[in-house]
N, C-alpha and C positions, 0 to 999 in steps of 0.2 A: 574416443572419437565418435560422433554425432554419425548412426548408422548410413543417413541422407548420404553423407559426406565419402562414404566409404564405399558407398554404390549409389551412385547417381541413378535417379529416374529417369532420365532423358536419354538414354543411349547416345553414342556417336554418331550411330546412324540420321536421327533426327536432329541432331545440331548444327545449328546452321554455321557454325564455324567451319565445318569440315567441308574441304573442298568437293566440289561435285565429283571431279576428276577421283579423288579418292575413295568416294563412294560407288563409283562404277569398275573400279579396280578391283576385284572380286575375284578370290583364291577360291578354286576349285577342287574337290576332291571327291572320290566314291569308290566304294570297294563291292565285291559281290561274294556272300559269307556262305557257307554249306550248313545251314543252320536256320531254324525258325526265325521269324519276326520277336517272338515275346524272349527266346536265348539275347537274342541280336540285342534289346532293348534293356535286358539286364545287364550288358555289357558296358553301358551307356553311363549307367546309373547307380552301380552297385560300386561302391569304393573298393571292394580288395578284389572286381577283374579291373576297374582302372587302373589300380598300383601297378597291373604286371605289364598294360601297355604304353602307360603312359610316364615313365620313367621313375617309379613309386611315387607318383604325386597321388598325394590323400585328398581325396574328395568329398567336400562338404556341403550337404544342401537338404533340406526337408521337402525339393519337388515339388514347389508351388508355385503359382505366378506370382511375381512381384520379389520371390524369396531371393536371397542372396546364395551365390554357388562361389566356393572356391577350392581352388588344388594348390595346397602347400611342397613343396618339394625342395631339395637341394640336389643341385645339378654344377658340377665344374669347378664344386668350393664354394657356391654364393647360394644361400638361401634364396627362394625365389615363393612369393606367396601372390597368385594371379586370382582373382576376381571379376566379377561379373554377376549382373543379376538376369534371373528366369523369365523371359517375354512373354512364353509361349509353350504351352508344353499340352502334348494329348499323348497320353501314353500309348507306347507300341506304334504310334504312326509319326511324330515328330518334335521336335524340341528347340527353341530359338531361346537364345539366350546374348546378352552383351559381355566382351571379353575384356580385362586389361591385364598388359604384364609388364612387371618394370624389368623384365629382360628386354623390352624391346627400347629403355631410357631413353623410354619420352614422359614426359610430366603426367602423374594420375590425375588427367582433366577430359572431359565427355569427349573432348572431340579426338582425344587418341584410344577409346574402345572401338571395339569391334562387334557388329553385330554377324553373331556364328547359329547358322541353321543348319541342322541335320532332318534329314527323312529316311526312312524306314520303306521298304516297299517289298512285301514277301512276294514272290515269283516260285515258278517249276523249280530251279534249281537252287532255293534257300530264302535269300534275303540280301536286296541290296542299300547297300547304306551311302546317300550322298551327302556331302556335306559342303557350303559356302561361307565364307568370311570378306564378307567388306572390309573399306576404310583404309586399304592400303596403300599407303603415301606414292608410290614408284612400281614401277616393274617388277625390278630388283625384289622388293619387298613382296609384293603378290610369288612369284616366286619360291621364295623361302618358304614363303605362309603353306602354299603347297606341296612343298619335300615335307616340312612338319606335319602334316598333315595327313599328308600321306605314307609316311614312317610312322605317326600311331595306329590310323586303321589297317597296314598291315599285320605289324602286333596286336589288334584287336583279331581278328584274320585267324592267325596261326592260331591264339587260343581258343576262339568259338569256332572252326570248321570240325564237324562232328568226323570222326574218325572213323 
């Protein structure tokens, strides 16, 4: 398969297919970690702490702009391999990247990725981590996007809050 093909350059977010409405539907989420910014950040990027919060999804990516990022997993009996490429990345402060998953069966085409930013922002009490996801068709949808969301960065949570 033609890499182009397998991670589009154009995000969803900039496709003009995608409805406005879906683009301002935007899944919320932020946790606040008992832990450095640079812990916080390996947590982000290091595949074997993502396996423990992100349901052993294997994380692949060389951390560059333009590179390709993906997490392979099986979840409920179905293989499940989500991708997305790197927009944006300054390490320890933030990371934007485009999302797609055929869990969510819709066609792997620009206009059903997601464009997903996280930030970093060390404070007195650790580090807090927010994170956004456009592109979400419905309510409903935005919704979901934030329980998911927000059930991995509490599992990010439990394993970076220093003890």
């Amino acid at each position: 398969m033609d890499s182009d093909a397998a991670y589009p350059r154009n995000s969803a977010r900039s496709d003009s297919r995608v409805p406005t409405k879906a683009r301002k539907l935007i899944a919320k989420s932020s946790i606040q970690i008992n832990n450095t910014v640079d812990e916080a950040w390996k947590a982000l990027v290091d595949p074997e702490i993502v396996a423990k919060y992100m349901l052993g999804s294997q994380q692949v990516s060389d951390w560059q702009k333009g590179s390709s990022i993906i997490w392979r997993k099986d979840f409920n009996g179905r293989r499940f391999e989500d991708k997305g490429e790197i927009l944006e990345i300054t390490s320890q402060e933030s990371l934007k990247y485009t999302h797609y998953s055929p869990a969510s069966d819709k066609p792997d085409a620009p206009e059903n990725y997601q464009a997903v930013s996280v930030t970093l922002q060390e404070n007195a009490k650790g580090t807090t981590i927010e994170l956004s996801s456009d592109n979400n068709a419905s309510e409903k949808e935005k919704e979901m996007t934030e329980k998911v969301w927000a059930y991995y960065l509490q599992g990010l949570k439990i394993i970076m809050d220093k003890q």
